[in-house]
Kinemage of the C-alpha trace (Angstrom):
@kinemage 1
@onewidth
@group {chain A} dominant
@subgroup {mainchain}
@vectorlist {calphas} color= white
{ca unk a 1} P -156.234 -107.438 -44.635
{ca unk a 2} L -154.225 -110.123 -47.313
{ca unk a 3} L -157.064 -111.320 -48.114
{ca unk a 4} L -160.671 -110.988 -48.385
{ca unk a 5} L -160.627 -113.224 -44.844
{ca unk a 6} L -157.522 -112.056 -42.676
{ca unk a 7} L -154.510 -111.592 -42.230
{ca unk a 8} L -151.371 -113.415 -43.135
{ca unk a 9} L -148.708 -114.360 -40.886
{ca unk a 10} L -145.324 -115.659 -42.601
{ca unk a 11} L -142.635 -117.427 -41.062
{ca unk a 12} L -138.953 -118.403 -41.828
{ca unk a 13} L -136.678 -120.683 -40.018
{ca unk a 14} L -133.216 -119.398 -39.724
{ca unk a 15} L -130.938 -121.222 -41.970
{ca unk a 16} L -128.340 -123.862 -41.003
{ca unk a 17} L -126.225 -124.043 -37.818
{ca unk a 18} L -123.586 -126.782 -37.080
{ca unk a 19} L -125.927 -127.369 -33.981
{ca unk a 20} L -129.148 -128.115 -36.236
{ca unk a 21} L -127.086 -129.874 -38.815
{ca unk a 22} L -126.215 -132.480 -35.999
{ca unk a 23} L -129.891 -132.097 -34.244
{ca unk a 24} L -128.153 -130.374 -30.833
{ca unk a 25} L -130.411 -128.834 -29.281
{ca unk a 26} L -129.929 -124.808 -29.611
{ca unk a 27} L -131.682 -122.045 -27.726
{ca unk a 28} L -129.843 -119.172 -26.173
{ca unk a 29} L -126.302 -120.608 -27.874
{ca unk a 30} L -125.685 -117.578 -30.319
{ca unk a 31} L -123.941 -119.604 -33.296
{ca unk a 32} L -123.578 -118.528 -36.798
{ca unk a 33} L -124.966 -119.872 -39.611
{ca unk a 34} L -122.852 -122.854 -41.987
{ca unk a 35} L -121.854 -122.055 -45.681
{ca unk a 36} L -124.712 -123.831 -46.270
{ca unk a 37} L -126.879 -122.161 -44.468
{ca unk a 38} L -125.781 -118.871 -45.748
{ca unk a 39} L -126.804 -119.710 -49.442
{ca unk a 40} L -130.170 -120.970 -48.466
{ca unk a 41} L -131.005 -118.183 -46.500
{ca unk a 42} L -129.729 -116.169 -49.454
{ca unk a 43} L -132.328 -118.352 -51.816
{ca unk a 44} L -134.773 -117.043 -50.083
{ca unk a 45} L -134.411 -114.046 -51.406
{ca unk a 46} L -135.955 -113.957 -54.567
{ca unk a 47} L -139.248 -115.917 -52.829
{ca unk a 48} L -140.345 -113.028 -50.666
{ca unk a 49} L -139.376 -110.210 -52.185
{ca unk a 50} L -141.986 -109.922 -54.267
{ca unk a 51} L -144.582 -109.711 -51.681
{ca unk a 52} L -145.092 -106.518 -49.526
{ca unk a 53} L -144.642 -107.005 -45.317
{ca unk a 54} L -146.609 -104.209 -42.909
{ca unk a 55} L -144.325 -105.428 -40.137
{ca unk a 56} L -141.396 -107.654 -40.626
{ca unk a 57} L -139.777 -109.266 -36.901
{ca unk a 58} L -136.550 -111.388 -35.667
{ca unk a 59} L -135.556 -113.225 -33.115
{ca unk a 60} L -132.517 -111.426 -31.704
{ca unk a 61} L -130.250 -114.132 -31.942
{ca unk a 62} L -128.087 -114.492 -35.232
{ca unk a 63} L -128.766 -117.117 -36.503
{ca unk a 64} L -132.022 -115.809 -37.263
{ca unk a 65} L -131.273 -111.759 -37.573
{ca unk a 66} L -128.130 -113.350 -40.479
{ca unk a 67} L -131.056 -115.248 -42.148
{ca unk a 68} L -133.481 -111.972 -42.289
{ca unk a 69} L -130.523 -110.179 -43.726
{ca unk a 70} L -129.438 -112.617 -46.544
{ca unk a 71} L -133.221 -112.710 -47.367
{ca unk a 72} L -133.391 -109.220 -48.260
{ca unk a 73} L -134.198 -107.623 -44.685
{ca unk a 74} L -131.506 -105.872 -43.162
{ca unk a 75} L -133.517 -104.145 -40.097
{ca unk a 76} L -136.197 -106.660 -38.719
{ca unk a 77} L -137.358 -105.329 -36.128
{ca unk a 78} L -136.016 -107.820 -33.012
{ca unk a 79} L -138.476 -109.545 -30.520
{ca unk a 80} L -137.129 -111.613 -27.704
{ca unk a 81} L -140.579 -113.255 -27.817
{ca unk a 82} L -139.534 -114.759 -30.799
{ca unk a 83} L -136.506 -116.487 -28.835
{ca unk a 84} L -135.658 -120.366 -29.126
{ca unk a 85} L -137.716 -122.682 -26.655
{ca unk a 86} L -135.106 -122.324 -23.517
{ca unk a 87} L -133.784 -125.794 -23.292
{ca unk a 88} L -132.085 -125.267 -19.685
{ca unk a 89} L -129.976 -128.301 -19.251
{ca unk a 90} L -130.612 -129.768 -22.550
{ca unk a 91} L -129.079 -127.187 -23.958
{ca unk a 92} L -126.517 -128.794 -27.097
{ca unk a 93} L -128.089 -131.927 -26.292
{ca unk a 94} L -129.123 -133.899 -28.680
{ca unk a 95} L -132.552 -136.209 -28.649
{ca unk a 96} L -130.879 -139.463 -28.609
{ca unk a 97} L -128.605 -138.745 -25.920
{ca unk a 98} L -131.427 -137.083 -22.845
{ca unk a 99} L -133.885 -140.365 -24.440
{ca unk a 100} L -130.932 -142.305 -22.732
{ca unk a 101} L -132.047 -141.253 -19.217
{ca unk a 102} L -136.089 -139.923 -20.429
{ca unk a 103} L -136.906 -142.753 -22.663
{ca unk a 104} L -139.738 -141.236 -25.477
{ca unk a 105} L -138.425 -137.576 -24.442
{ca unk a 106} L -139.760 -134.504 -26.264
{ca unk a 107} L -139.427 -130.958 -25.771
{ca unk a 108} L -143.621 -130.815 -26.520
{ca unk a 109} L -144.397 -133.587 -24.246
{ca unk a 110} L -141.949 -133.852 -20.938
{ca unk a 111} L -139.994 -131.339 -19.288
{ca unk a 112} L -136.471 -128.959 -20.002
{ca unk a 113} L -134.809 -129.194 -16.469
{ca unk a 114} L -133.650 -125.447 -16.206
{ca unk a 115} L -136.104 -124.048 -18.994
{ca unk a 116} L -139.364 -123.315 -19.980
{ca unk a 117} L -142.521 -124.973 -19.748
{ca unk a 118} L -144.603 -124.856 -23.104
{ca unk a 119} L -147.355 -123.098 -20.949
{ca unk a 120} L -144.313 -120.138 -20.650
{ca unk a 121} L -143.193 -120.488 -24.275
{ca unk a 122} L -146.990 -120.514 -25.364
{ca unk a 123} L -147.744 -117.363 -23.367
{ca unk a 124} L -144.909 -115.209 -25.494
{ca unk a 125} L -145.719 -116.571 -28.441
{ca unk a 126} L -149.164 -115.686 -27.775
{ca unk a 127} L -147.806 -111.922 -27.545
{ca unk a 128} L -147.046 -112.585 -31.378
{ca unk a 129} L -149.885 -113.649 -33.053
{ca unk a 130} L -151.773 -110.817 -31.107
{ca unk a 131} L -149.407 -108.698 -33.109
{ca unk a 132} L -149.335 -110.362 -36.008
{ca unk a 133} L -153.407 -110.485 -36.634
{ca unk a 134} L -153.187 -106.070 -36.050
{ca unk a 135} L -151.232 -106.340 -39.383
{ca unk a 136} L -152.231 -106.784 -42.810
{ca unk a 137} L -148.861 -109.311 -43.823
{ca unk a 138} L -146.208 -109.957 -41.210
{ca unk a 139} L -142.687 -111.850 -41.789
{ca unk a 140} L -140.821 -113.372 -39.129
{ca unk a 141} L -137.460 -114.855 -38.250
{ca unk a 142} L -137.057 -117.620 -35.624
{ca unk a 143} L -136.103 -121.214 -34.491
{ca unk a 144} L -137.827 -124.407 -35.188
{ca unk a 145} L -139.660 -125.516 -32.110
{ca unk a 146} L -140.644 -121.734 -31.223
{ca unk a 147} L -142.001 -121.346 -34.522
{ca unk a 148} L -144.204 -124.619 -34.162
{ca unk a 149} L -145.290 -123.853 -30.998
{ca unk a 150} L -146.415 -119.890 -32.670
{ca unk a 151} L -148.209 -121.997 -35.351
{ca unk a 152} L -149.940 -124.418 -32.795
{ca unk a 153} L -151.211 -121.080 -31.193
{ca unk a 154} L -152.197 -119.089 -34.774
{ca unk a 155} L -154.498 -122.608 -35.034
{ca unk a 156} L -155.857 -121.717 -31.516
{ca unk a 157} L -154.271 -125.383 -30.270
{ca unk a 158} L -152.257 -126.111 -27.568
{ca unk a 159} L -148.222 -125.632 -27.233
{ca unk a 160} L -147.874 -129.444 -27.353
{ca unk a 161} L -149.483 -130.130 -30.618
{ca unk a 162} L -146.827 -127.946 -32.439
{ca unk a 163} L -145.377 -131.440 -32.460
{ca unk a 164} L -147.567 -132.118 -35.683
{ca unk a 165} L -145.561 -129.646 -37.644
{ca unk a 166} L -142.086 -130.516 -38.951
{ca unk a 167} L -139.853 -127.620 -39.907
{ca unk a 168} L -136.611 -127.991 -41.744
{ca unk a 169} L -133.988 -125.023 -41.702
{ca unk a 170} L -134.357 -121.928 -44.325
{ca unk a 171} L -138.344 -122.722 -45.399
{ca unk a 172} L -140.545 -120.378 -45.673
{ca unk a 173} L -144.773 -121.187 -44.335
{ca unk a 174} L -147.928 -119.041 -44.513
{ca unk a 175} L -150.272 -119.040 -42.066
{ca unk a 176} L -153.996 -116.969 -42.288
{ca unk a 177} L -157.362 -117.136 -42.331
{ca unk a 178} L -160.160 -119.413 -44.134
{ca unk a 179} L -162.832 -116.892 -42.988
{ca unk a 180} L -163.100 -116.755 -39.490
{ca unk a 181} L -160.911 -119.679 -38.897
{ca unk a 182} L -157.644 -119.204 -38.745
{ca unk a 183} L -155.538 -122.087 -41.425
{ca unk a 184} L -151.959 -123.228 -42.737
{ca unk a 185} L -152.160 -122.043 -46.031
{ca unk a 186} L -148.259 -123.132 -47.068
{ca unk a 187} L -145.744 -125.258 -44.942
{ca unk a 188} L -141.744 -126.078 -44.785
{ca unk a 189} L -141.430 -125.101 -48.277
């Protein structure tokens, strides 16, 4: 195990899009990353290569594979699990504009006409922590909201209260253990 306690389960949201510059919301839209967010996934570097990963995953889309590269790893291995939240209709959507019609809208606490529940985004998420805690250290690549909603189940809570955890583009958080109960031990830095 990391530690003398568990395992450790690191995660890294993909750097910069135009789409999460301007807060649109972006699921299955495959865009690239920004200038931008090609040098801060590139910063990254240097922070996690110093520290050894047993199993290192992506979300297949590239905003997220681009990110794993600049960081210094070329061939995650890709999990669809590991998708965006499916936003259906709200797709490129921003906040501001579906609270127009579904005043006090979020994606944790009312519905995506045309996409998933949290139940069905909780369930494949659930498919990587299972994966994760058979590992000693494990690095992944995603999207904002499906990263909160993996580190809402790591904490053994509910899909909804990934709500409580902010996550800003190209940051790097460690999850793990405090004995038998399962902690954030670093987050959005």
């Amino acid at each position: 195990m990391a530690s003398a306690s568990g395992p450790e389960l690191w995660v890294v949201r993909h750097g910069e899009t135009e789409w999460s510059r301007d807060g649109r919301h972006t699921s299955t839209t495959d865009l690239p990353l920004t200038e931008e967010g090609e040098a801060a996934a590139r910063a990254l570097a240097p922070r996690l290569a110093e520290v050894s990963f047993d199993l290192v995953l992506s979300s297949p889309r590239q905003r997220a594979r681009r990110t794993a590269e600049l960081a210094g790893f070329a061939e995650p291995e890709l999990d669809e699990d590991l998708a965006e939240w499916a936003y259906g209709d709200y797709e490129g959507v921003t906040t501001d504009e579906i609270r127009r019609t579904v005043p006090d809208w979020t994606v944790f606490t009312h519905p995506t006409p045309g996409g998933e529940t949290a139940d069905q985004v909780a369930a494949r998420l659930d498919r990587v922590v299972a994966r994760a805690r058979e590992h000693e250290r494990t690095l992944v690549f995603a999207h904002g909201h499906s990263l909160r909603v993996l580190t809402a189940r790591w904490l053994e809570q509910t899909a909804m209260e990934g709500r409580f955890f902010r996550l800003d583009t190209s940051t790097v958080s460690v999850l793990g253990f405090e004995r038998e109960t399962p902690v954030l031990l670093r987050w959005n830095s």
